[in-house]
Backbone atoms as SQL, in Angstrom:
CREATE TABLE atoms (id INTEGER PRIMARY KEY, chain TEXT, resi INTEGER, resn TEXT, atom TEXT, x REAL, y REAL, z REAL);
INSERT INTO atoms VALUES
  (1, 'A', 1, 'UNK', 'N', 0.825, -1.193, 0.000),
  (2, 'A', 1, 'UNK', 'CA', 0.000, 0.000, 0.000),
  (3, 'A', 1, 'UNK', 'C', 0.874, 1.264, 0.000),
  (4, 'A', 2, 'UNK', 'N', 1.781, 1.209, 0.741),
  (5, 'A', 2, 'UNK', 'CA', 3.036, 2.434, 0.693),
  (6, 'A', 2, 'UNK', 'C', 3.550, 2.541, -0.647),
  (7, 'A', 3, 'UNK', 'N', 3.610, 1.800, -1.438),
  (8, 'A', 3, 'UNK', 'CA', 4.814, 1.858, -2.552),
  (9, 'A', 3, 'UNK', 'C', 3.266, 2.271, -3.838),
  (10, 'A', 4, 'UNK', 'N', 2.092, 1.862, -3.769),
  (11, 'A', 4, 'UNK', 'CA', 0.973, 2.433, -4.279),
  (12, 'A', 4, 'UNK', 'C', 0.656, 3.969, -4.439),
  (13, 'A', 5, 'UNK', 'N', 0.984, 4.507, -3.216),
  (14, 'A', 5, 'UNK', 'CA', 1.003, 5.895, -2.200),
  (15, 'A', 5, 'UNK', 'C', 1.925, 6.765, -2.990),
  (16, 'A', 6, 'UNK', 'N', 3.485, 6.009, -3.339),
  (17, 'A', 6, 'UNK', 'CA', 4.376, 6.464, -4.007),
  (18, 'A', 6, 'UNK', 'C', 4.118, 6.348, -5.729),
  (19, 'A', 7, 'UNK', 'N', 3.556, 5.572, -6.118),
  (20, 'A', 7, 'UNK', 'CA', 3.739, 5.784, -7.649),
  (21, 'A', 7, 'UNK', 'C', 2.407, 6.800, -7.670),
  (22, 'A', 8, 'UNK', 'N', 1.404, 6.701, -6.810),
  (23, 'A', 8, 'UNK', 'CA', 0.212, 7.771, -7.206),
  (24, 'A', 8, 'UNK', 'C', 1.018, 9.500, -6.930),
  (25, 'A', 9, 'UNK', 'N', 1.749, 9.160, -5.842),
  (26, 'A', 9, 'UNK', 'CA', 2.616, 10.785, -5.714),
  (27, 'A', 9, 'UNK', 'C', 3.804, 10.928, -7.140),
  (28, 'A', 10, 'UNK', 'N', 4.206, 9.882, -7.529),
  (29, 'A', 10, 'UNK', 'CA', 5.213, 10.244, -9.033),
  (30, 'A', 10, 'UNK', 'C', 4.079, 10.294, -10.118),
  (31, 'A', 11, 'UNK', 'N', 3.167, 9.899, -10.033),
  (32, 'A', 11, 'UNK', 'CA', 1.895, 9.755, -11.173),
  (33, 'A', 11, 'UNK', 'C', 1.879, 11.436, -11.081),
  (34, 'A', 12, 'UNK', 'N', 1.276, 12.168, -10.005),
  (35, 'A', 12, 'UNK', 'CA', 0.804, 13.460, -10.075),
  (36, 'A', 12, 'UNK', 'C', 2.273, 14.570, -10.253),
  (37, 'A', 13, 'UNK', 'N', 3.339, 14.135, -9.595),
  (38, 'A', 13, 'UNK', 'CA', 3.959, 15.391, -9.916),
  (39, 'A', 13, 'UNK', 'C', 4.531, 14.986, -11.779),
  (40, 'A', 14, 'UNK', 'N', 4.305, 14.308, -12.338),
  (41, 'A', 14, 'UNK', 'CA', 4.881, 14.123, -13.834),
  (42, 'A', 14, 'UNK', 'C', 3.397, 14.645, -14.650),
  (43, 'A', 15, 'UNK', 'N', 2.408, 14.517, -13.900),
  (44, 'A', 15, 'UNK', 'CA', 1.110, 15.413, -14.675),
  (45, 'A', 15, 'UNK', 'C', 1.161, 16.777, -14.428),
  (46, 'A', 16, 'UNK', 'N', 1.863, 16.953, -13.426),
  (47, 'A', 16, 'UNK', 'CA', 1.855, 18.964, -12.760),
  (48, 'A', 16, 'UNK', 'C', 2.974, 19.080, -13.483),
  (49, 'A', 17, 'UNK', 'N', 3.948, 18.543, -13.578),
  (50, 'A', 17, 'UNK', 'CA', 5.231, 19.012, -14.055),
  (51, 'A', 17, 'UNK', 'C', 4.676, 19.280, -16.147),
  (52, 'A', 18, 'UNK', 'N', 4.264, 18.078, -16.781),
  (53, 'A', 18, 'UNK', 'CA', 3.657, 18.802, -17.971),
  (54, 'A', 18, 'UNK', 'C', 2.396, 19.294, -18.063),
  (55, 'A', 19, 'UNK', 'N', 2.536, 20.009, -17.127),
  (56, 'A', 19, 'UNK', 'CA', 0.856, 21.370, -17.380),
  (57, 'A', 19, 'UNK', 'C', 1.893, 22.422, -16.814),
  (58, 'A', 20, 'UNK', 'N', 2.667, 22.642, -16.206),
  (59, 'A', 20, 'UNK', 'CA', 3.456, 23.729, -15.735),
  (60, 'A', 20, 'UNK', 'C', 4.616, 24.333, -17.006),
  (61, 'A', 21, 'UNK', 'N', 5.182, 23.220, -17.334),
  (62, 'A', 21, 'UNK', 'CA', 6.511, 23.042, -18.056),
  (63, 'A', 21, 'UNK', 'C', 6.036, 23.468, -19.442),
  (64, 'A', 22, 'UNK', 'N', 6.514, 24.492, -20.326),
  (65, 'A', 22, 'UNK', 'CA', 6.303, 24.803, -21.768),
  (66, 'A', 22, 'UNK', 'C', 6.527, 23.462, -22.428),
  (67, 'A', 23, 'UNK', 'N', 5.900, 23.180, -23.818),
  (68, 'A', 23, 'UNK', 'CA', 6.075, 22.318, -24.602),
  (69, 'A', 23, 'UNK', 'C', 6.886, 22.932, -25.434),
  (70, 'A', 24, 'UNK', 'N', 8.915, 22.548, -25.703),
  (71, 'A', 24, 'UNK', 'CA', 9.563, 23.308, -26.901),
  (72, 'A', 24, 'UNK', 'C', 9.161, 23.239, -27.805),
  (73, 'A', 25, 'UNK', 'N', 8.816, 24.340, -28.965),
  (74, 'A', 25, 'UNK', 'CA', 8.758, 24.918, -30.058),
  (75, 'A', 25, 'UNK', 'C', 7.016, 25.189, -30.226),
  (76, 'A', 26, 'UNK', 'N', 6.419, 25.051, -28.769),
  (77, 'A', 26, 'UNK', 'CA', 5.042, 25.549, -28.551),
  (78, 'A', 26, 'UNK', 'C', 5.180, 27.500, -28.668),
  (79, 'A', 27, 'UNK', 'N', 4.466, 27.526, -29.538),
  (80, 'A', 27, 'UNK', 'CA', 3.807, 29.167, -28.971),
  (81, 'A', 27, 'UNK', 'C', 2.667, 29.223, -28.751),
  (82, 'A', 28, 'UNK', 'N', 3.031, 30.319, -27.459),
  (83, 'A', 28, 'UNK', 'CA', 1.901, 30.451, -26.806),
  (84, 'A', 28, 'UNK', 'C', 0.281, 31.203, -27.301),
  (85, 'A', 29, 'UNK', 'N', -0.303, 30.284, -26.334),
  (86, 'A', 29, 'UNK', 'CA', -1.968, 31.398, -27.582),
  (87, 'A', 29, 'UNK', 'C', -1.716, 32.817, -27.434),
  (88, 'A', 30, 'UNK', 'N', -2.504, 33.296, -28.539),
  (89, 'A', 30, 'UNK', 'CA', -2.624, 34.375, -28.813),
  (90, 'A', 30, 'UNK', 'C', -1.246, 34.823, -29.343),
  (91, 'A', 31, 'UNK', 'N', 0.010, 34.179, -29.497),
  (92, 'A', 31, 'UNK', 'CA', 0.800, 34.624, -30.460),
  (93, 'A', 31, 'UNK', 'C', 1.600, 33.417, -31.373),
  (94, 'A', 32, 'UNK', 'N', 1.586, 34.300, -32.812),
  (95, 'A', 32, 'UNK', 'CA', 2.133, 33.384, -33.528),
  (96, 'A', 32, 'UNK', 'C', 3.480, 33.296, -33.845),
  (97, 'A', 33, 'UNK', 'N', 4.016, 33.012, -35.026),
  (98, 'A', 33, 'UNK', 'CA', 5.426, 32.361, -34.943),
  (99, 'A', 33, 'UNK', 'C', 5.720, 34.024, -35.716),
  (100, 'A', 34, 'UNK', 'N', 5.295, 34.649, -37.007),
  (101, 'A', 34, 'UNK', 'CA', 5.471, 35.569, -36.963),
  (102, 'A', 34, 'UNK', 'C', 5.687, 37.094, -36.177),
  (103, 'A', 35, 'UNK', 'N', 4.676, 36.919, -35.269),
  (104, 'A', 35, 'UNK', 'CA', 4.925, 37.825, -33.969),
  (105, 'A', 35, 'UNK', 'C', 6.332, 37.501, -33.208),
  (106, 'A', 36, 'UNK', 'N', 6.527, 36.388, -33.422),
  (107, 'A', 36, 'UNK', 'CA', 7.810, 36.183, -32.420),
  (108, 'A', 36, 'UNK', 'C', 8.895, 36.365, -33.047),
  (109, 'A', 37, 'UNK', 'N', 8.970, 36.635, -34.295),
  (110, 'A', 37, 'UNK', 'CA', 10.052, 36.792, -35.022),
  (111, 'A', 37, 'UNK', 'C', 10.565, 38.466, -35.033),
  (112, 'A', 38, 'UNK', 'N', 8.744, 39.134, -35.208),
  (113, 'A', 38, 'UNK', 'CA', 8.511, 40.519, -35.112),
  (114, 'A', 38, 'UNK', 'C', 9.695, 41.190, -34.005),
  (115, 'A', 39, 'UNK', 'N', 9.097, 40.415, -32.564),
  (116, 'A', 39, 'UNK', 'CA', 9.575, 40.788, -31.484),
  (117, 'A', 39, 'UNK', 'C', 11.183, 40.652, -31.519),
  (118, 'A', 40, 'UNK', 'N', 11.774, 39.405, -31.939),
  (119, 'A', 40, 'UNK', 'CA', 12.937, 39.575, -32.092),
  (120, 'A', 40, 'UNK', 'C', 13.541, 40.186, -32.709),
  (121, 'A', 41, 'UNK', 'N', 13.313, 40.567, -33.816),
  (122, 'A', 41, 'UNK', 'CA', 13.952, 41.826, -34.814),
  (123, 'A', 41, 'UNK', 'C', 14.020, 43.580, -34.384),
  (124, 'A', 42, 'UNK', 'N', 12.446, 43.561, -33.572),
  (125, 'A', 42, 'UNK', 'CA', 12.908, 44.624, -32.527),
  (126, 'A', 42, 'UNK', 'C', 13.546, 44.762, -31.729),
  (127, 'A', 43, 'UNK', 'N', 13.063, 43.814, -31.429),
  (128, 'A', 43, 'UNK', 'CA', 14.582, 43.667, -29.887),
  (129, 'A', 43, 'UNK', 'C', 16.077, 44.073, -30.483),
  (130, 'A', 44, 'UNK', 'N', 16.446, 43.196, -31.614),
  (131, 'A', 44, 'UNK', 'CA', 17.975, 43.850, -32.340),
  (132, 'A', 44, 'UNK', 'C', 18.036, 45.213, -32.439),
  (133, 'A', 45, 'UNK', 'N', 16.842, 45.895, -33.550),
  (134, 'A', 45, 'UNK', 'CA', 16.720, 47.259, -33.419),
  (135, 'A', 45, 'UNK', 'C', 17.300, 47.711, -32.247),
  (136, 'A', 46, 'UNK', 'N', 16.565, 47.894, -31.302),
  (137, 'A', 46, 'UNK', 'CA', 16.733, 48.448, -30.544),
  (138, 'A', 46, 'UNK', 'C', 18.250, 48.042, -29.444),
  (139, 'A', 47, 'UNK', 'N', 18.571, 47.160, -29.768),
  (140, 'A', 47, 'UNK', 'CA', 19.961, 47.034, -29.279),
  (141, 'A', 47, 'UNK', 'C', 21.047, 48.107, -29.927),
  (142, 'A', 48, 'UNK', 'N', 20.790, 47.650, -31.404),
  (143, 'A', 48, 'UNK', 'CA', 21.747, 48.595, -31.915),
  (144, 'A', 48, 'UNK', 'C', 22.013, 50.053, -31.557),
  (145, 'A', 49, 'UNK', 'N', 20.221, 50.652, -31.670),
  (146, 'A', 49, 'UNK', 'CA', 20.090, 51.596, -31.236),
  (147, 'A', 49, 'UNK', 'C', 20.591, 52.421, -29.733),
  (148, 'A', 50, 'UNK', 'N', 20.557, 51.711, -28.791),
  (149, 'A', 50, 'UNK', 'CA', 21.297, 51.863, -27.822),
  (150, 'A', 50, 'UNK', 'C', 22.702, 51.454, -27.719),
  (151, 'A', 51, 'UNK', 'N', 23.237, 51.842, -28.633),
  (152, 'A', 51, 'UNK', 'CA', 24.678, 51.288, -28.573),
  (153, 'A', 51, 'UNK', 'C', 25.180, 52.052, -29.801),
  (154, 'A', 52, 'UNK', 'N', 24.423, 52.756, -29.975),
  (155, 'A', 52, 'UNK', 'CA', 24.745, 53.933, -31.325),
  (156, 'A', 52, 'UNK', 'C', 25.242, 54.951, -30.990),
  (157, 'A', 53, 'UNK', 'N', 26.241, 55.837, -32.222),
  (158, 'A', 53, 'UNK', 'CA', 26.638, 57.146, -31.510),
  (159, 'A', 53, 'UNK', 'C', 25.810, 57.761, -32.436),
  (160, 'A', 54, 'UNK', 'N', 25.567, 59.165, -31.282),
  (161, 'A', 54, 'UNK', 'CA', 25.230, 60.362, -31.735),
  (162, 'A', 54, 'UNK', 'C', 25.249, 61.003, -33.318),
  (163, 'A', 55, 'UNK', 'N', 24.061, 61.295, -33.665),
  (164, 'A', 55, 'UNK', 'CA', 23.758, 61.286, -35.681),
  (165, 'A', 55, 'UNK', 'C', 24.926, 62.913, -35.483),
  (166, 'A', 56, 'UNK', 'N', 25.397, 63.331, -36.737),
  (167, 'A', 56, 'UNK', 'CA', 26.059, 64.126, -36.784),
  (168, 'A', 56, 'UNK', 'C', 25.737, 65.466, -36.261),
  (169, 'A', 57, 'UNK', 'N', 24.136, 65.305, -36.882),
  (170, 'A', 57, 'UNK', 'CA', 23.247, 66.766, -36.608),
  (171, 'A', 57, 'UNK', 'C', 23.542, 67.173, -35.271),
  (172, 'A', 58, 'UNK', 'N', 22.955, 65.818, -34.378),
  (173, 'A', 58, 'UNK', 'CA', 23.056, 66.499, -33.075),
  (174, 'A', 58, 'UNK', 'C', 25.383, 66.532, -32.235),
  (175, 'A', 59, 'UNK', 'N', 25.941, 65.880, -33.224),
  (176, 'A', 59, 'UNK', 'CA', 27.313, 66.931, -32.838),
  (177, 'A', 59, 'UNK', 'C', 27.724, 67.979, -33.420),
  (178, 'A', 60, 'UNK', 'N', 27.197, 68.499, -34.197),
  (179, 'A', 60, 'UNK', 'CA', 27.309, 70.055, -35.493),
  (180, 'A', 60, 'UNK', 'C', 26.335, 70.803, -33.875),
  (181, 'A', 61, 'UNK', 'N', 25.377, 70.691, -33.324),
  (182, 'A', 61, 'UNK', 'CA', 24.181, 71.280, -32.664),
  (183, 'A', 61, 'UNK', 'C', 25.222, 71.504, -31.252),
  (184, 'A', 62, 'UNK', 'N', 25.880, 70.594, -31.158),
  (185, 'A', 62, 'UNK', 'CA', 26.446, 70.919, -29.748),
  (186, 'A', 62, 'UNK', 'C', 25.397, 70.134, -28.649),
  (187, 'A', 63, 'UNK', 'N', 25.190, 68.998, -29.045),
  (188, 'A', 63, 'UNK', 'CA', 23.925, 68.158, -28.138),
  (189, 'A', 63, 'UNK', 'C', 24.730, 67.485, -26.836),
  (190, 'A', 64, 'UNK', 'N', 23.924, 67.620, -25.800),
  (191, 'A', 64, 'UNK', 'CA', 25.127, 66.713, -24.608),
  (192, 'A', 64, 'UNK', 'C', 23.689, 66.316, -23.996),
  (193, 'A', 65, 'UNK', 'N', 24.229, 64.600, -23.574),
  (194, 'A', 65, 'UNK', 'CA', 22.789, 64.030, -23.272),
  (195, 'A', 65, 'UNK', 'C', 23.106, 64.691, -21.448),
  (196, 'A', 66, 'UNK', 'N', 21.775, 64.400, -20.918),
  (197, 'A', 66, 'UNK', 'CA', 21.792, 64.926, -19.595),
  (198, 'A', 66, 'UNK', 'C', 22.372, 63.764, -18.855),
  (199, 'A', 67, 'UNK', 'N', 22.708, 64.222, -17.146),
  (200, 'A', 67, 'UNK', 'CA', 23.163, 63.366, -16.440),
  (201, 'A', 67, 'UNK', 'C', 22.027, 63.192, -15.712),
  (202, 'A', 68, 'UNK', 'N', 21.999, 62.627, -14.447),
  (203, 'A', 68, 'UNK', 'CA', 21.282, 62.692, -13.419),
  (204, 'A', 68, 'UNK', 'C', 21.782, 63.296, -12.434),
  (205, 'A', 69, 'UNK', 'N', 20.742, 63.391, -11.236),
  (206, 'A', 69, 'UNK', 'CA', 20.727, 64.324, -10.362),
  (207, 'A', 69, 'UNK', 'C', 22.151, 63.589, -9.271),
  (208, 'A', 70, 'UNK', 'N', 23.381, 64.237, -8.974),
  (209, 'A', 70, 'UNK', 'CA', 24.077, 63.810, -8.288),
  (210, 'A', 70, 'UNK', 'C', 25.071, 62.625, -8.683),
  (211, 'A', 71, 'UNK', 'N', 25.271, 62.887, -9.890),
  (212, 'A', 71, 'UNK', 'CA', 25.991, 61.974, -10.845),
  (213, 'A', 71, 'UNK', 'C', 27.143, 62.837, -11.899),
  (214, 'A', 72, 'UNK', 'N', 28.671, 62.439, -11.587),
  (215, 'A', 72, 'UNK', 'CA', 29.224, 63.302, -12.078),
  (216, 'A', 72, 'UNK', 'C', 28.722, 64.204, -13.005),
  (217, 'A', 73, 'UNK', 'N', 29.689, 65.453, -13.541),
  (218, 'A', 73, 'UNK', 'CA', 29.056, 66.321, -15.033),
  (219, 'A', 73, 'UNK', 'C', 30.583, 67.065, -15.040),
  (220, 'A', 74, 'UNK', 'N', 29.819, 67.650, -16.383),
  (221, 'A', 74, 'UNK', 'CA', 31.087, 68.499, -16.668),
  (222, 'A', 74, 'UNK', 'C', 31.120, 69.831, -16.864),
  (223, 'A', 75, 'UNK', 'N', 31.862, 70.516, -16.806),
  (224, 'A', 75, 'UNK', 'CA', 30.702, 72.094, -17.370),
  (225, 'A', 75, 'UNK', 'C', 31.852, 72.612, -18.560),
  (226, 'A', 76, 'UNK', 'N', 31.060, 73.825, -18.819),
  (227, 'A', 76, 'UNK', 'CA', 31.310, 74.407, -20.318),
  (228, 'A', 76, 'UNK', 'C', 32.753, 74.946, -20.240),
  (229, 'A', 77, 'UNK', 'N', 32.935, 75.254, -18.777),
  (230, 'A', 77, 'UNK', 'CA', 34.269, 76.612, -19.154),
  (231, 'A', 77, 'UNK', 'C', 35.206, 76.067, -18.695),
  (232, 'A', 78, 'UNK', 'N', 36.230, 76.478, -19.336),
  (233, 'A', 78, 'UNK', 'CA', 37.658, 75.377, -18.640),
  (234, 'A', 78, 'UNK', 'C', 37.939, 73.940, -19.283),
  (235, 'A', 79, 'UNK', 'N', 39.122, 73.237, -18.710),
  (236, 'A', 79, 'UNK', 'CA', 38.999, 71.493, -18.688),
  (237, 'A', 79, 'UNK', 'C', 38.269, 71.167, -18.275),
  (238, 'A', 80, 'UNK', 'N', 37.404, 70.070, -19.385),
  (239, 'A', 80, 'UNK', 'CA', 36.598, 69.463, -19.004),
  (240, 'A', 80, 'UNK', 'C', 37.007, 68.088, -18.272),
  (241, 'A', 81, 'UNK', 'N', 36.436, 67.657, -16.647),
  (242, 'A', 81, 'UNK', 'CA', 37.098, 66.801, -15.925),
  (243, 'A', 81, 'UNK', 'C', 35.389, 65.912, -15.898),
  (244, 'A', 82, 'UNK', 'N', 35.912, 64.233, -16.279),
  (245, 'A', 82, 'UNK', 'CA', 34.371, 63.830, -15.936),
  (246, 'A', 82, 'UNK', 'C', 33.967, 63.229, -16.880),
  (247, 'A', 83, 'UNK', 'N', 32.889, 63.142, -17.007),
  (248, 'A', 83, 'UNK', 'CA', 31.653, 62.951, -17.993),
  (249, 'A', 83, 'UNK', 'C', 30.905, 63.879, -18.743),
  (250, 'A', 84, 'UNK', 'N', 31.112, 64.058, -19.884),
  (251, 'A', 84, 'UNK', 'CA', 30.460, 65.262, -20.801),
  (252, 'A', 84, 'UNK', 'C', 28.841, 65.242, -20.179),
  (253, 'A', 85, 'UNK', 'N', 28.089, 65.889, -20.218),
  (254, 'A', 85, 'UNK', 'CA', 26.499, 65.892, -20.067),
  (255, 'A', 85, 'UNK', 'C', 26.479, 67.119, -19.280),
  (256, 'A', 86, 'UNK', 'N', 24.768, 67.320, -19.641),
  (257, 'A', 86, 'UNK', 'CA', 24.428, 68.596, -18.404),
  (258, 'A', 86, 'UNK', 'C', 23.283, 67.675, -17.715),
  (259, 'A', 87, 'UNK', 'N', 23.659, 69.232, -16.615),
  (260, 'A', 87, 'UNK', 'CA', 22.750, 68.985, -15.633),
  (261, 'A', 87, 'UNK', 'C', 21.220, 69.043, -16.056),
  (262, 'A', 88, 'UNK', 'N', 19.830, 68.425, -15.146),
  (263, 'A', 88, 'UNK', 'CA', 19.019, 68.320, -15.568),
  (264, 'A', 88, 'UNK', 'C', 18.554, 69.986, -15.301),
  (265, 'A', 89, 'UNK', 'N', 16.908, 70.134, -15.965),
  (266, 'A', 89, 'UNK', 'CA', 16.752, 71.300, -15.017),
  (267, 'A', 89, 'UNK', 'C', 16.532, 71.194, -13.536),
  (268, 'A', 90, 'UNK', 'N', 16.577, 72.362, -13.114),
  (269, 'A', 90, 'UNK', 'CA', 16.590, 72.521, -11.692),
  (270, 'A', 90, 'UNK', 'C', 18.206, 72.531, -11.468),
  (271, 'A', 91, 'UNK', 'N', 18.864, 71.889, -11.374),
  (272, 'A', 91, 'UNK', 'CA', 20.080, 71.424, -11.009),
  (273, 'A', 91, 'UNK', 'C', 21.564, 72.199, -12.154),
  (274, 'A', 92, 'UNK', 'N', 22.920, 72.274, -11.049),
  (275, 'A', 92, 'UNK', 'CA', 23.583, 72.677, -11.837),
  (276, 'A', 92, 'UNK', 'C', 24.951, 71.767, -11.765),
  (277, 'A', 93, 'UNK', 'N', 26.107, 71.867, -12.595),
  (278, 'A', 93, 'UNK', 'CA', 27.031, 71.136, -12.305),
  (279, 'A', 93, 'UNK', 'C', 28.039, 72.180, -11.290),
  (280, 'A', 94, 'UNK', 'N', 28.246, 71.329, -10.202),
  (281, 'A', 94, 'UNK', 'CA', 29.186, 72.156, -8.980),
  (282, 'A', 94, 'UNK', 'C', 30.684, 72.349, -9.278),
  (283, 'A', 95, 'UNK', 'N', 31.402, 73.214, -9.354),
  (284, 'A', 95, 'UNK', 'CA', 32.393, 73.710, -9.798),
  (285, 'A', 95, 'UNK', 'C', 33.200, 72.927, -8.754),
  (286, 'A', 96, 'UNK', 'N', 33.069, 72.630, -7.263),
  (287, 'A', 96, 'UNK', 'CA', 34.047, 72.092, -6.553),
  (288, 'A', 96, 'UNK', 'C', 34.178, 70.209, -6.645),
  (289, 'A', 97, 'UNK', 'N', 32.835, 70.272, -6.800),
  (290, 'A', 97, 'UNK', 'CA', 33.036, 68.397, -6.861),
  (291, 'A', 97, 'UNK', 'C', 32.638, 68.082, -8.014),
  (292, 'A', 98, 'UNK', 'N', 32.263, 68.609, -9.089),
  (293, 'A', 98, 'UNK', 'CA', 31.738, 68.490, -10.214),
  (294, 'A', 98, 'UNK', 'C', 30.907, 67.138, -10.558),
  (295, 'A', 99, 'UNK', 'N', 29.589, 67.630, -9.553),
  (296, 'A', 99, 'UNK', 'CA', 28.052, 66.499, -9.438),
  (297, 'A', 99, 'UNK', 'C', 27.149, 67.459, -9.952),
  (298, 'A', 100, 'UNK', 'N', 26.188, 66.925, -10.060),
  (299, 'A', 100, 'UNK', 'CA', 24.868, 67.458, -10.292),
  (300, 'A', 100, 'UNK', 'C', 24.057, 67.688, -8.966),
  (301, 'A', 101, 'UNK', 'N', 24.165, 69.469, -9.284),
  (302, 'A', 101, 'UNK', 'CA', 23.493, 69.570, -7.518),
  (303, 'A', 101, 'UNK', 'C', 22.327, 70.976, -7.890);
């Protein structure tokens, strides 16, 4: 009766385990194999994109992305020591520790 006890407890966790567990090369409802391809090709996009430099326009413009609040910066006059960027508004870059304050 014990060893009954045990194959009915391996019976149920191998039925929970495939209702839990994805079936490979299943997609899921409501999306198809095209959507998933969609998604991956954006996803690259957007890798690249974050890992891109600056289009020319915005270095001809004099563009400097912002820092955050209390995160090195650099400022305009003098050697620049740091990290190029400005401060957000509100905030300026501090001439003695050169943060965003």
């Amino acid at each position: 009766l014990r060893e009954m006890g045990g194959a009915w407890l391996w019976l149920l966790c191998l039925v929970a385990a495939g209702l839990l567990l994805p079936v490979p090369g299943h997609i899921p409802p409501g999306h198809s194999r095209e959507e998933t391809e969609l998604v991956g090709a954006l996803q690259e996009v957007l890798h690249k994109l974050g890992a891109r430099e600056p289009p020319a326009l915005e270095k001809r413009l004099s563009w400097v992305p912002l820092c955050q609040p209390a995160e090195p910066c650099a400022v305009r006059r003098g050697a620049r020591i740091g990290k190029l960027c400005s401060c957000p508004r509100g905030t300026a870059c501090s001439l003695l520790i050169l943060k965003c304050s």
